[in-house]
Backbone as CSV, one residue per row, in Angstrom:
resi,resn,N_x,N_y,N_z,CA_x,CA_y,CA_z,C_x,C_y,C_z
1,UNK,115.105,91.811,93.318,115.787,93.024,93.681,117.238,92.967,93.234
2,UNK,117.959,91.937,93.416,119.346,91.707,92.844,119.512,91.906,91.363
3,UNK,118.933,91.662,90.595,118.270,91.855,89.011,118.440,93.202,88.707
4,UNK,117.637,93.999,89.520,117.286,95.262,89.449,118.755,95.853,89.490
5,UNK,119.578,95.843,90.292,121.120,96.067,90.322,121.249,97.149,91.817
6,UNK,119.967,96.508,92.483,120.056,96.950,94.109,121.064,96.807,95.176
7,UNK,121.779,95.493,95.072,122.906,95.842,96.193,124.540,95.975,95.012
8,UNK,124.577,96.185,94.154,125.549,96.793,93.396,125.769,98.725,93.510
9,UNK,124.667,99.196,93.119,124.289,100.399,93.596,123.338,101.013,94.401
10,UNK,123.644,100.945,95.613,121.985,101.069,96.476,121.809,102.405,96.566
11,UNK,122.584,103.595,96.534,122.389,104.747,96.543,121.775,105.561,95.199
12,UNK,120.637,106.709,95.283,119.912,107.327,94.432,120.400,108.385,94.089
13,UNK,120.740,108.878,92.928,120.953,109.936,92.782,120.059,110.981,93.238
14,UNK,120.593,112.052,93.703,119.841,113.556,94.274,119.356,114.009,93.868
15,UNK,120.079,114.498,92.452,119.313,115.326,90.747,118.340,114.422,90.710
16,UNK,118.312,113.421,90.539,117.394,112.356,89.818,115.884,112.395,90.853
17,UNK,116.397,112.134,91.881,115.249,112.031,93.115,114.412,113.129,92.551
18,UNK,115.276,114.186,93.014,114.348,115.485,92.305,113.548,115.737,91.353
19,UNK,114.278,114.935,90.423,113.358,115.414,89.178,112.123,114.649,89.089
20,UNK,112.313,113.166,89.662,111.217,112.350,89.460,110.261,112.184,90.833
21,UNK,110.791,112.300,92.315,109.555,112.263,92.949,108.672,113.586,93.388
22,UNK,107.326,112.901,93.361,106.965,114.631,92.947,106.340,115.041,91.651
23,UNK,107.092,114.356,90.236,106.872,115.093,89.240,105.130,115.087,89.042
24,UNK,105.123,115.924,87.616,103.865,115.467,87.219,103.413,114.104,87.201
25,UNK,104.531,113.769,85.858,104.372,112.403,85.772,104.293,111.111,86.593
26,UNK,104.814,111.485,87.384,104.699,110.464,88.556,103.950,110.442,89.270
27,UNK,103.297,111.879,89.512,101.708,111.531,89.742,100.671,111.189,88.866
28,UNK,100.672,111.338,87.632,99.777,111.187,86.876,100.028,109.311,86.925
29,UNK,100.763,109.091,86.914,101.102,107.452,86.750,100.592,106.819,88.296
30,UNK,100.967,107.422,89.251,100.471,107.136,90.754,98.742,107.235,90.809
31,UNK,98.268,108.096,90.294,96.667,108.356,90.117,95.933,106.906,88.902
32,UNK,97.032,106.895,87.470,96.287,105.805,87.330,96.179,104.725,87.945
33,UNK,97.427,104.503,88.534,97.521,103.053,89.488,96.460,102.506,90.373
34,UNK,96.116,103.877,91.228,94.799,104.348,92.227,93.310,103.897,91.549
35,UNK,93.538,103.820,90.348,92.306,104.364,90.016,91.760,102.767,89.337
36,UNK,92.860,101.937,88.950,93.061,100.745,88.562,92.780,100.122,89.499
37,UNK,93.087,100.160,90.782,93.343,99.268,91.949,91.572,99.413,92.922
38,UNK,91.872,98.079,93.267,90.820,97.942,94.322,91.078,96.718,95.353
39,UNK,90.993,97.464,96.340,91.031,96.147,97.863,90.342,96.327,98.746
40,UNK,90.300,94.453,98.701,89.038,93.927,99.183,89.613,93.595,100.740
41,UNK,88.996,94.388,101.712,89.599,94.726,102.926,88.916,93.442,103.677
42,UNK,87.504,93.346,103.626,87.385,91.923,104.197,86.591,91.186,103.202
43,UNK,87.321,89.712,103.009,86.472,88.748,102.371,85.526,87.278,102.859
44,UNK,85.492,88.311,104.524,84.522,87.204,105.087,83.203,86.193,104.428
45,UNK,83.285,85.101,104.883,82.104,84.270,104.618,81.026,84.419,106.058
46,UNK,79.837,84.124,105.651,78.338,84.133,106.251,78.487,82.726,107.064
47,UNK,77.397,83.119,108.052,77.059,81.785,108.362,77.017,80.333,107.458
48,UNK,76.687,80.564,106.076,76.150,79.845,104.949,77.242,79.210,104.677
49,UNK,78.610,80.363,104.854,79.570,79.736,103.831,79.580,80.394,102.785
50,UNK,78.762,81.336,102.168,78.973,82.640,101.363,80.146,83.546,101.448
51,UNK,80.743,83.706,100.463,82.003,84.750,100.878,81.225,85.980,99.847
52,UNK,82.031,87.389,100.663,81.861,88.745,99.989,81.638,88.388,98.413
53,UNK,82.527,88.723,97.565,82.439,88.598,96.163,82.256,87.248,95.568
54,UNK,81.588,86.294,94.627,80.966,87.853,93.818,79.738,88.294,94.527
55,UNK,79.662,89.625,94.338,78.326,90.360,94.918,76.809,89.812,94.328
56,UNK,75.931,89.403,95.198,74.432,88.821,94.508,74.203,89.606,93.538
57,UNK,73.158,89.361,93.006,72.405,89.847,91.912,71.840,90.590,92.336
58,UNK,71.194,92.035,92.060,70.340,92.450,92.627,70.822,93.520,94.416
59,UNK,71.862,92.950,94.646,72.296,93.919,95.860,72.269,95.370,95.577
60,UNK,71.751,95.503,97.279,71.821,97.166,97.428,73.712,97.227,97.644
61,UNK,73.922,98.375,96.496,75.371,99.010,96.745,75.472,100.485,97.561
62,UNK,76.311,100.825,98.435,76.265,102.156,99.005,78.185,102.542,98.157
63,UNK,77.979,103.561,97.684,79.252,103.979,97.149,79.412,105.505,97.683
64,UNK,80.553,105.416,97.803,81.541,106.771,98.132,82.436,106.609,97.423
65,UNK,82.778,108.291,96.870,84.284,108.768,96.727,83.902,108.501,95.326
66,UNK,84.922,108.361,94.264,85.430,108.667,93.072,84.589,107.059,92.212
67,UNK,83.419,106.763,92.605,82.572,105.932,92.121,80.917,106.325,91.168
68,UNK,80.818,106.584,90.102,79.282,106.963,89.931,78.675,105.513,90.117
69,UNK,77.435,105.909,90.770,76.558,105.331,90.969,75.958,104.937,89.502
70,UNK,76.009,105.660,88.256,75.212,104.793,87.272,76.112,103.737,86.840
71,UNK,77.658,103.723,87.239,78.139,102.437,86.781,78.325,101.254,87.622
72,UNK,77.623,101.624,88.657,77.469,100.283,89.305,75.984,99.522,89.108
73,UNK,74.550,101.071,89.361,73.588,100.503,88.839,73.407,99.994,86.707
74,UNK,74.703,99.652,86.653,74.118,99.233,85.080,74.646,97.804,85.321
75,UNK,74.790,97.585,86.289,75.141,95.772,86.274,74.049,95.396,87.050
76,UNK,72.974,96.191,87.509,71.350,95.302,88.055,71.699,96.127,89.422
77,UNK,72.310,96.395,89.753,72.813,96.546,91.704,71.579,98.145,92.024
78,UNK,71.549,97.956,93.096,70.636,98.701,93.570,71.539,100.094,94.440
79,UNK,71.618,101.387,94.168,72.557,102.262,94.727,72.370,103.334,95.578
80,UNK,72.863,103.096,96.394,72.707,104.364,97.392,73.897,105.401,97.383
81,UNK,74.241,106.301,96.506,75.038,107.604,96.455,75.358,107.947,97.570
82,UNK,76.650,107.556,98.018,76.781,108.561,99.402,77.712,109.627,98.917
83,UNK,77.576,109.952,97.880,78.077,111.006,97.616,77.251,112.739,97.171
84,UNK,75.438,112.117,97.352,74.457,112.875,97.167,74.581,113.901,98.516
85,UNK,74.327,115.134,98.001,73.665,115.929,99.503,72.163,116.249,100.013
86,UNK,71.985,116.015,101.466,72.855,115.396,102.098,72.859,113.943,101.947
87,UNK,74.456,113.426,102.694,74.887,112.356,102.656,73.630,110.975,102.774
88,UNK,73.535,110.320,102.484,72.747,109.291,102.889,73.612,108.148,103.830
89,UNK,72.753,108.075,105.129,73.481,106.562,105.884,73.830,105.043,104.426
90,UNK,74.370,104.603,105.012,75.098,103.198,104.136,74.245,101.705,104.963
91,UNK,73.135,102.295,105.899,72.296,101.225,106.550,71.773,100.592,105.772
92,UNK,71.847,99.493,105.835,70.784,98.773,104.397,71.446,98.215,103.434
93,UNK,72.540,98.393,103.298,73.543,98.317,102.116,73.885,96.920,102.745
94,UNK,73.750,96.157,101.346,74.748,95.098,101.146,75.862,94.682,101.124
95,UNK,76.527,95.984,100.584,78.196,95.727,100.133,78.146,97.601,100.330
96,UNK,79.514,97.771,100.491,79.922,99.361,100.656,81.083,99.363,99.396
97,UNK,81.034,100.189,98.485,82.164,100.870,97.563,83.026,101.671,98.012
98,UNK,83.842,102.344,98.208,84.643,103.795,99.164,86.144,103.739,97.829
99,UNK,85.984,104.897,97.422,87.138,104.853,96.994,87.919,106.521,97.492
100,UNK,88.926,106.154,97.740,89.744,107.306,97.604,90.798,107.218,97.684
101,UNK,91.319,108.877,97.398,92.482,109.005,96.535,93.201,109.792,97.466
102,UNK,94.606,109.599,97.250,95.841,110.013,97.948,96.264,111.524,97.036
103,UNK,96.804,112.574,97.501,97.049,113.402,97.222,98.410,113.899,96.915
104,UNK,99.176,114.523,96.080,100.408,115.487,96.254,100.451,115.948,97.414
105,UNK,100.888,116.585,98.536,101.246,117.396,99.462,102.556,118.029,99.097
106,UNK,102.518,119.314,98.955,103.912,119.757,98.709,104.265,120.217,99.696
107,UNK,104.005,120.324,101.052,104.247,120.783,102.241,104.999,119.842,102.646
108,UNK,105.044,118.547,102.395,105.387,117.370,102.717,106.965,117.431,102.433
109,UNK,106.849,118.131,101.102,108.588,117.900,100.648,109.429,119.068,101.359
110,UNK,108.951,119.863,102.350,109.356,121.143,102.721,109.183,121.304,104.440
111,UNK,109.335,120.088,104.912,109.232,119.909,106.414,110.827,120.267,106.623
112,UNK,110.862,120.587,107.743,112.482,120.537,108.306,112.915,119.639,108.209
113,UNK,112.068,118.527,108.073,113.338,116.836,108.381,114.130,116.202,106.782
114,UNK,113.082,117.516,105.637,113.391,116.980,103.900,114.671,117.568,103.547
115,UNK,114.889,118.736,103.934,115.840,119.514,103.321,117.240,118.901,103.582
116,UNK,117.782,118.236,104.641,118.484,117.639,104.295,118.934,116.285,103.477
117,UNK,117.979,115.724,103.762,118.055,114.557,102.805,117.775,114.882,101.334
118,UNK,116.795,116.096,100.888,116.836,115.990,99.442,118.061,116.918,98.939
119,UNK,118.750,117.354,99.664,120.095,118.202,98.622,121.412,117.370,98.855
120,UNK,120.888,115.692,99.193,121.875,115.166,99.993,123.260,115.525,101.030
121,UNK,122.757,116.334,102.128,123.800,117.094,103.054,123.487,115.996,104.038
């Protein structure tokens, strides 16, 4: 952070804030990030001593959200779409997929508590 030139100038410009949080681009760059990323929320081991990943051969997968099911069934995995209607339970499933995605809110930048801080008053 010192590198960066953080406690030399710790204050953001206003114009600048503006232009960049929010933008397109910064969402389009925030969405690939999303879309790159994956976490592994638990990596418990089994009685055995087996941990989560890597996933067996042959496992039933249950996926949600921004996942097709033919690219998980082309590595052997067995898939349950919970993204089919209607939904299918995730009972049975080996491993669960879930992806999702965070949104723009522009309501967000337009609460009573923004307006002062973004015209810096």
């Amino acid at each position: 952070m010192f590198q960066m030139g953080l406690f030399e100038n710790p204050y953001v410009s206003g114009a600048k804030a503006e232009r960049v949080v929010g933008s397109a681009k910064s969402a389009a760059v925030g969405m690939d990030a999303q879309r790159a990323s994956q976490v592994l929320l638990q990596n418990r081991t089994d009685k055995a001593g087996r941990a989560t990943l890597p996933m067996k051969a042959g496992a039933t997968v249950y996926v949600l959200g921004n996942i097709k099911a033919e690219s998980v069934a082309q590595y052997g995995y067995k898939v349950i779409d919970g993204n089919a209607s209607p939904r299918p339970s995730a009972k049975g499933a080996d491993y669960v997929l879930v992806n999702m995605s965070a949104t723009t809110n522009p309501e967000a930048t337009t609460s009573p508590a923004w307006p002062s801080r973004r015209a810096g008053r």
